[in-house]
C-alpha positions as CSV (number, residue, x, y, z in Angstrom):
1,X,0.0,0.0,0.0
2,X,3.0,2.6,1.0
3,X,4.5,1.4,-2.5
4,X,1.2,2.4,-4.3
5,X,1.2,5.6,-2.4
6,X,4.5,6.3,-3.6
7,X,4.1,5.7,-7.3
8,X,1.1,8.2,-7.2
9,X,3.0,10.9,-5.7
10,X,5.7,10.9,-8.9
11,X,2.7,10.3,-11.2
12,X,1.2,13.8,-10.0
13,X,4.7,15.4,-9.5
14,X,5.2,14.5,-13.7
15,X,2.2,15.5,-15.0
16,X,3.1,19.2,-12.9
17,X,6.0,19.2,-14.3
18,X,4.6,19.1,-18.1
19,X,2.0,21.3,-17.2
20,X,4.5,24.0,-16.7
21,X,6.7,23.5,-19.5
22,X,3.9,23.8,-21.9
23,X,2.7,26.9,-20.5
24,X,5.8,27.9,-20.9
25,X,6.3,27.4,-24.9
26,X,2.6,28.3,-25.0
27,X,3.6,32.1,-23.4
28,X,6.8,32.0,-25.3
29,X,4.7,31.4,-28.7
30,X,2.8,33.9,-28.7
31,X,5.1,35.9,-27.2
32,X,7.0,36.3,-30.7
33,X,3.8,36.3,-32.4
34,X,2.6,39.6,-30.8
35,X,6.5,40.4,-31.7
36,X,5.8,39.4,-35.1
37,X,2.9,41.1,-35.5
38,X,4.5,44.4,-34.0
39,X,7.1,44.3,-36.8
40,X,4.7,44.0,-39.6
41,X,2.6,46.8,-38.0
42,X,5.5,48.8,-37.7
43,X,6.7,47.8,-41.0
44,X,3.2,48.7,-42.9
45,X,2.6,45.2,-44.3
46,X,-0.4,44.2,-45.3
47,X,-0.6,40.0,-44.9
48,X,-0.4,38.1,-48.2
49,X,-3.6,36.3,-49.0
50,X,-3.3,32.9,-51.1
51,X,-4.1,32.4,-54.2
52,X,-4.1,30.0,-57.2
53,X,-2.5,31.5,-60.2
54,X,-1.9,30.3,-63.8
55,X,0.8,31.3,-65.9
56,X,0.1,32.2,-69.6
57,X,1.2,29.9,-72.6
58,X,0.1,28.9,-75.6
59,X,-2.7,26.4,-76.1
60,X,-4.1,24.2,-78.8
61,X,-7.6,25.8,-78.5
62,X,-8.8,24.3,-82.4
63,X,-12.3,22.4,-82.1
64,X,-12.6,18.6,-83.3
65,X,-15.1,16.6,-84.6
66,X,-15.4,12.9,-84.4
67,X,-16.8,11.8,-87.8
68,X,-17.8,8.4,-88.6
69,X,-18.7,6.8,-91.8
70,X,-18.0,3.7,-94.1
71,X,-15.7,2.9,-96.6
72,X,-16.7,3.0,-100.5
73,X,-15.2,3.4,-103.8
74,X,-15.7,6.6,-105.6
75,X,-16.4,4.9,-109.0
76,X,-18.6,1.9,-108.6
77,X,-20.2,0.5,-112.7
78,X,-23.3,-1.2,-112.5
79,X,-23.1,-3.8,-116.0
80,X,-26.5,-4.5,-117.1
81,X,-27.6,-7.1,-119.6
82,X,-28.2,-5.2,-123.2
83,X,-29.5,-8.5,-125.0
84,X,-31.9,-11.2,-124.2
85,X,-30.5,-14.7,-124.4
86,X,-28.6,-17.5,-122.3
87,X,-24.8,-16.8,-120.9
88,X,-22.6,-19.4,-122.4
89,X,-19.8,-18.4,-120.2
90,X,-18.2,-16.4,-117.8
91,X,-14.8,-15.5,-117.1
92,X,-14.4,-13.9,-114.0
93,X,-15.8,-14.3,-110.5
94,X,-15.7,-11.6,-107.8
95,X,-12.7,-10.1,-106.5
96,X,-10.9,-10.1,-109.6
97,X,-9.2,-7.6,-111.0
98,X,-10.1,-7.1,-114.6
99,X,-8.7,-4.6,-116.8
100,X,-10.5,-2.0,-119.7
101,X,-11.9,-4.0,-122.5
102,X,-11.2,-7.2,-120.7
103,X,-13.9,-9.8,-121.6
104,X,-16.3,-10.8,-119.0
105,X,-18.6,-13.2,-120.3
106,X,-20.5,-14.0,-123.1
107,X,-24.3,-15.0,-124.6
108,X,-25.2,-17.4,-127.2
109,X,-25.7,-15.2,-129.8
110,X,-26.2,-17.9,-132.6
111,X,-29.7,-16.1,-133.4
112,X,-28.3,-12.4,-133.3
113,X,-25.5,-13.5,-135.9
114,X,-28.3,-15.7,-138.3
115,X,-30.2,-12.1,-138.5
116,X,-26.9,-10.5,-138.9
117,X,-26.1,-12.4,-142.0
118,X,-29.6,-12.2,-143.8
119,X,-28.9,-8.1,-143.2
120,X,-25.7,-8.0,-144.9
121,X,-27.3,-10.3,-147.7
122,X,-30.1,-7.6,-147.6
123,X,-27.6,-5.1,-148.0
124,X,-25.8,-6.7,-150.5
125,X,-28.6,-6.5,-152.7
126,X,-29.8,-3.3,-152.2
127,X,-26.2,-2.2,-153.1
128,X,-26.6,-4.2,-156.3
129,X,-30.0,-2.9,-157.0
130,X,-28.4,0.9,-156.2
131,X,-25.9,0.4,-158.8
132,X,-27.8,-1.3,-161.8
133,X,-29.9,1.6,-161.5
134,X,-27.4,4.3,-161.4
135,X,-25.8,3.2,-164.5
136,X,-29.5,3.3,-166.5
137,X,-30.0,6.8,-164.9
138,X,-26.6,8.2,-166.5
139,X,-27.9,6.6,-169.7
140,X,-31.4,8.7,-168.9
141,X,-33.5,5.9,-169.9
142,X,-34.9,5.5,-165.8
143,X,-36.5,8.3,-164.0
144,X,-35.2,10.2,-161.3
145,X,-37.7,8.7,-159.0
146,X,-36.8,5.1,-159.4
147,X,-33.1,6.6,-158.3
148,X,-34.1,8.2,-155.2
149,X,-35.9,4.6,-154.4
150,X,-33.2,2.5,-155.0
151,X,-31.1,4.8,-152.7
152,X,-33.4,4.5,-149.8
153,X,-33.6,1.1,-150.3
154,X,-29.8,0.0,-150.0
155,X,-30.2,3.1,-146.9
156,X,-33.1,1.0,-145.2
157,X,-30.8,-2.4,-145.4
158,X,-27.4,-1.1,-144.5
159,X,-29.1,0.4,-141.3
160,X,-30.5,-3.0,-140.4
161,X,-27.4,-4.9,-141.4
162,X,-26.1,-2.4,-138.7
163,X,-28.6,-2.8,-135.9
164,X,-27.8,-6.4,-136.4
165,X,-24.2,-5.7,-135.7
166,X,-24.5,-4.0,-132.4
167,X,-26.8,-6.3,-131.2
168,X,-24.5,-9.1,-132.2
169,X,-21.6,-7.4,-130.0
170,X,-23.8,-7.1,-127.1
171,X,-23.4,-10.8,-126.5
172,X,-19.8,-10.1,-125.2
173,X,-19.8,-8.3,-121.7
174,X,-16.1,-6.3,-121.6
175,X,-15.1,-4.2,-118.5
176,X,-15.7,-0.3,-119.1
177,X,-12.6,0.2,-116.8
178,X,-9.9,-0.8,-114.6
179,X,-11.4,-2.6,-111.2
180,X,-12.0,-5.3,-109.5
181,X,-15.5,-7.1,-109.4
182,X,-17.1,-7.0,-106.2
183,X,-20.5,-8.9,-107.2
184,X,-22.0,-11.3,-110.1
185,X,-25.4,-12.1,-110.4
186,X,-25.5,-14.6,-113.4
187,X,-24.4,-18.4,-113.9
188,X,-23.3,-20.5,-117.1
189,X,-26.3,-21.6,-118.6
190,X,-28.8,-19.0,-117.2
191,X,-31.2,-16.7,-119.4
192,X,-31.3,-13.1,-119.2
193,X,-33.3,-10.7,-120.1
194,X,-32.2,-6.9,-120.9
195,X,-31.3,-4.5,-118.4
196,X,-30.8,-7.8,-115.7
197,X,-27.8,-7.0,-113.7
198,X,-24.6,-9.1,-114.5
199,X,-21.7,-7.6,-112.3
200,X,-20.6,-4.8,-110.0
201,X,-17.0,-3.4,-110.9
202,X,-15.4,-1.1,-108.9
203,X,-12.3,1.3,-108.8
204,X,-10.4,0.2,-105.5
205,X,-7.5,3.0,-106.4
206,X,-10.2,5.0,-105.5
207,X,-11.4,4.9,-102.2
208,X,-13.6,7.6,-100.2
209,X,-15.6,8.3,-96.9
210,X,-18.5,9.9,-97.1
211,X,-19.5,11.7,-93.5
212,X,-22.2,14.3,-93.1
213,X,-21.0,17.5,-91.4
214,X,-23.2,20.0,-89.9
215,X,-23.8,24.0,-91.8
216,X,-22.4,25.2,-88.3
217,X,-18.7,23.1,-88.8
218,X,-18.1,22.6,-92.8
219,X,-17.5,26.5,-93.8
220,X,-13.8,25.7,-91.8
221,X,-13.0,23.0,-94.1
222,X,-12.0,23.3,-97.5
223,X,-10.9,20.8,-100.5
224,X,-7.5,19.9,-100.5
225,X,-7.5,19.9,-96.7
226,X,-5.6,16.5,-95.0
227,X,-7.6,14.3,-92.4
228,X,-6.4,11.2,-90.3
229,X,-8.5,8.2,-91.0
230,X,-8.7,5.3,-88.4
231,X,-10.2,2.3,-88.9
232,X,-11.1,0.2,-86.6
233,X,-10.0,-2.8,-88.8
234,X,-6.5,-1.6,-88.7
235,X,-6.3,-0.2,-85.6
236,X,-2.5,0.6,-85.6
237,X,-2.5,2.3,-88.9
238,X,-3.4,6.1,-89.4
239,X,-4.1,6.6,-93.0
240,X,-4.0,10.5,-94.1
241,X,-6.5,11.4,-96.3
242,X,-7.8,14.5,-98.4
243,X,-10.8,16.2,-98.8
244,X,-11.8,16.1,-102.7
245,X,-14.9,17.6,-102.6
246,X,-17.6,19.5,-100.3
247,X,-21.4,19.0,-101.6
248,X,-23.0,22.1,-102.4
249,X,-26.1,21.1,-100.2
250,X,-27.4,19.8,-97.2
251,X,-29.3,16.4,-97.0
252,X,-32.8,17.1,-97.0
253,X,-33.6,14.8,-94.1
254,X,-30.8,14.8,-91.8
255,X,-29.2,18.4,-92.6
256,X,-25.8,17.6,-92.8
257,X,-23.7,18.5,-96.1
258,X,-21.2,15.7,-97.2
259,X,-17.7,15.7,-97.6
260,X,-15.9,13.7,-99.6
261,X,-12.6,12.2,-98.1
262,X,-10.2,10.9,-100.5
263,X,-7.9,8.2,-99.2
264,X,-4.6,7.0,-100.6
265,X,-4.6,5.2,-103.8
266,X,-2.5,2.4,-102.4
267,X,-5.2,2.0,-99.7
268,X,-6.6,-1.2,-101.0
269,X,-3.4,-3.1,-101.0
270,X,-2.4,-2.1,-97.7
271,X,-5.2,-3.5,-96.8
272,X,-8.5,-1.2,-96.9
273,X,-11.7,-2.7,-98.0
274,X,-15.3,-0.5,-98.7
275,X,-17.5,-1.2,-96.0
276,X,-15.2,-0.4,-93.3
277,X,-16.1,1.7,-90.5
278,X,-13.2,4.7,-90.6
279,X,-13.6,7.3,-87.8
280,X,-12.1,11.1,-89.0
281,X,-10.7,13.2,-85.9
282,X,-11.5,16.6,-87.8
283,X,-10.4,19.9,-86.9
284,X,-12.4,22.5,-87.4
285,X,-12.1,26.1,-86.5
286,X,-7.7,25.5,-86.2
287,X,-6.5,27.8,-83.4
288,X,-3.3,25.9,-82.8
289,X,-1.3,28.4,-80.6
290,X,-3.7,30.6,-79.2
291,X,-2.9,32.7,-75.4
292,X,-6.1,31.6,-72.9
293,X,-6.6,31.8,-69.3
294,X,-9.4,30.1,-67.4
295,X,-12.4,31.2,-68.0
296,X,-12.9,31.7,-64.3
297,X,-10.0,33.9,-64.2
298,X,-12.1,36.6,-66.2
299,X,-14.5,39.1,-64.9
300,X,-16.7,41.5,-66.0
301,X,-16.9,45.8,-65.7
302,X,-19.4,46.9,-67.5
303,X,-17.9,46.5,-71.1
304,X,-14.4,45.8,-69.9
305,X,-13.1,42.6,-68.9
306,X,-9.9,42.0,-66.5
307,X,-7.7,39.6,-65.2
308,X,-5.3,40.0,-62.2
309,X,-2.1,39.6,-63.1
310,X,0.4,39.0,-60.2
311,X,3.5,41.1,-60.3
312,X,5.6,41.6,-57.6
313,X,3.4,39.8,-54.9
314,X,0.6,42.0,-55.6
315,X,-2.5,41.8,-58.3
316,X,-2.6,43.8,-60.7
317,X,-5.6,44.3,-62.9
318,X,-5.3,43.8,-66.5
319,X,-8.0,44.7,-69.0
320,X,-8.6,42.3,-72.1
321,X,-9.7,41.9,-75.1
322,X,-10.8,37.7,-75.6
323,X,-12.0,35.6,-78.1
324,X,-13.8,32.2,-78.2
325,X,-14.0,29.9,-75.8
326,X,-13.1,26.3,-75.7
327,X,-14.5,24.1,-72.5
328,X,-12.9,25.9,-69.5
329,X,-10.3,27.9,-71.7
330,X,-10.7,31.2,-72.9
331,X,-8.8,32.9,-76.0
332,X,-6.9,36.0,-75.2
333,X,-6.4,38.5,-78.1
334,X,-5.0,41.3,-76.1
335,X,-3.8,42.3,-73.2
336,X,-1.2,40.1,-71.5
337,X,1.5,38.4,-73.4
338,X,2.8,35.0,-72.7
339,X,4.4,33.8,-69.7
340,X,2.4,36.6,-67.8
341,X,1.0,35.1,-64.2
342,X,-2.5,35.1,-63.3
343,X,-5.0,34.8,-60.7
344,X,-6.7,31.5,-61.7
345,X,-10.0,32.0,-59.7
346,X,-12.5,34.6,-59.4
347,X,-11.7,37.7,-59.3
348,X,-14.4,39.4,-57.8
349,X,-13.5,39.4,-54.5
350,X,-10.0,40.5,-54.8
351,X,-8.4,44.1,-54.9
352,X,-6.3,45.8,-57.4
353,X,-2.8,45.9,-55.2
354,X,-3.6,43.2,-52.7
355,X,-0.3,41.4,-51.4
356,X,-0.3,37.6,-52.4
357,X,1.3,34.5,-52.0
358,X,0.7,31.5,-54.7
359,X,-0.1,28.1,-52.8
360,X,-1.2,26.3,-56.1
361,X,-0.4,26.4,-59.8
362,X,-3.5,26.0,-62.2
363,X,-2.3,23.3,-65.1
């Protein structure tokens, strides 16, 4: 019990003795505060308040659109039957690349070339006819009338010894350019009639994306104008392309005018097929290195608007002249040149002169 006694005494003595020590710092604290305090008054310093500020630089402030559209080719030929009768055979199959005036396929024409020769034998004799009669006209013994029939005559059968012709050659289907066929729609052995489709050919050195832009964005872009495809087939590869064209109106449904984006002509071998979904990052409105402060950092005088710039400590206020604004960025024609520092908040409350000390830098 006299042990326990004991203990408690030094317990109480302790806790006395840090009592007083931390009255003592306590009084010698504030003790050079009020010190502190007397040498600021003395000196006439005001106390700096803290601020975030934002220094000045350049800044990409350009607006982007995220287009979206599907591959096609700009020249895409639509061969239609011109002849009725059976294909005999064919000679190319899709995805093959065909060359001008290469032949396709063919019709059994055995009926077209039967007519053809009783035209020419038509038009033999007419000719015949044409000439036996000449020679009686020169000797005037034939009137002038029998002439002139004779003429139309041999006219009449060299015309259908012609029509005969043509019709003959529409048995042969031959490509009307360079391409590659992306669709047939006819087997050996199957009968047509005229204006059936046979094949699709398309130019694959000519490749485009069609996306619909809106009357508010296109009057920034122009023909000739480069813009990065992606596609999400190839989605490591960024193919530059080039705006060919810009339709001269809007889509009656949906509002939005077309623009024509010309890729690469190597496209298809590197591996570009139509139908693809290619997405166009395009910047509109390019403001690339533009001075902009936050638009929090602006306020409003009547007409005027100011930013505080800090110089020295101490705000300063700055009238401006701005521009557009992008997000929480706003353009800066005039006023403050780069590398300037700013107050980055709102300025409303503060004071033109008012001492400050930055405690945080706006990105």
């Amino acid at each position: 019990m006299t042990i326990l006694k004991g203990r408690t005494q030094k317990f109480r003595r302790l806790a006395l003795h840090i009592a007083l020590l931390s009255a003592a710092a306590t009084l010698l604290l504030l003790t050079a505060c009020s010190e502190q305090t007397e040498q600021n008054s003395s000196a006439g310093e005001q106390p700096r308040t803290p601020i975030a500020a934002y220094e000045v630089v350049p800044r990409d402030l350009s607006r982007q659109l995220n287009l979206s559209a599907t591959v096609q080719p700009r020249v895409v030929v639509n061969l239609n039957s011109r002849a009725q009768g059976m294909v005999s055979s064919i000679a190319v199959e899709e995805s093959d690349y065909v060359t001008q005036g290469q032949r396709l396929a063919e019709f059994d024409v055995a009926e077209q070339q039967a007519e053809l020769n009783r035209a020419q034998a038509r038009a033999q004799e007419a000719r015949l006819e044409l000439e036996r009669i000449r020679q009686l006209s020169d000797t005037q013994t034939i009137a002038r009338a029998e002439l002139e029939r004779a003429e139309a005559s041999y006219a009449a059968a060299t015309a259908e010894r012609d029509l005969w012709q043509t019709r003959l050659s529409f048995g042969v289907i031959t490509a009307p350019t360079d391409g590659v066929i992306t669709a047939r729609y006819i087997q050996e052995g199957e009968a047509v009639e005229p204006r059936e489709p046979l094949f699709v050919l398309a130019k694959m050195d000519e490749l485009v994306i069609l996306p619909g832009v809106s009357e508010r964005d296109v009057r920034h872009l122009a023909v000739g104008q480069e813009v990065p495809v992606q596609l999400d087939a190839l989605p490591d590869e960024i193919i530059t392309g080039s705006i060919r064209r810009i339709f001269p109106a809007a889509d009656a449904e949906s509002r939005l005018i077309h623009v024509e984006v010309l890729l690469p002509s190597d496209s298809y071998e590197r591996g570009v097929r139509p139908g693809f979904l290619a997405r166009l990052p395009l910047i509109v409105d390019s403001r690339p290195d533009s001075l902009a402060v936050p638009a929090a950092a602006i306020g409003e005088d009547g007409s005027d608007r100011y930013v505080y710039q800090v110089i020295d400590h101490r705000l300063t206020r700055v009238i401006i002249q701005t521009g557009i604004t992008r997000g929480q960025w706003t353009e800066v024609v005039d006023g403050i040149d780069a590398g300037a520092v700013v107050l980055a908040t709102n300025p409303i409350d503060m004071r033109d002169g008012t001492r400050v000390r930055i405690v945080n830098w706006r990105g």
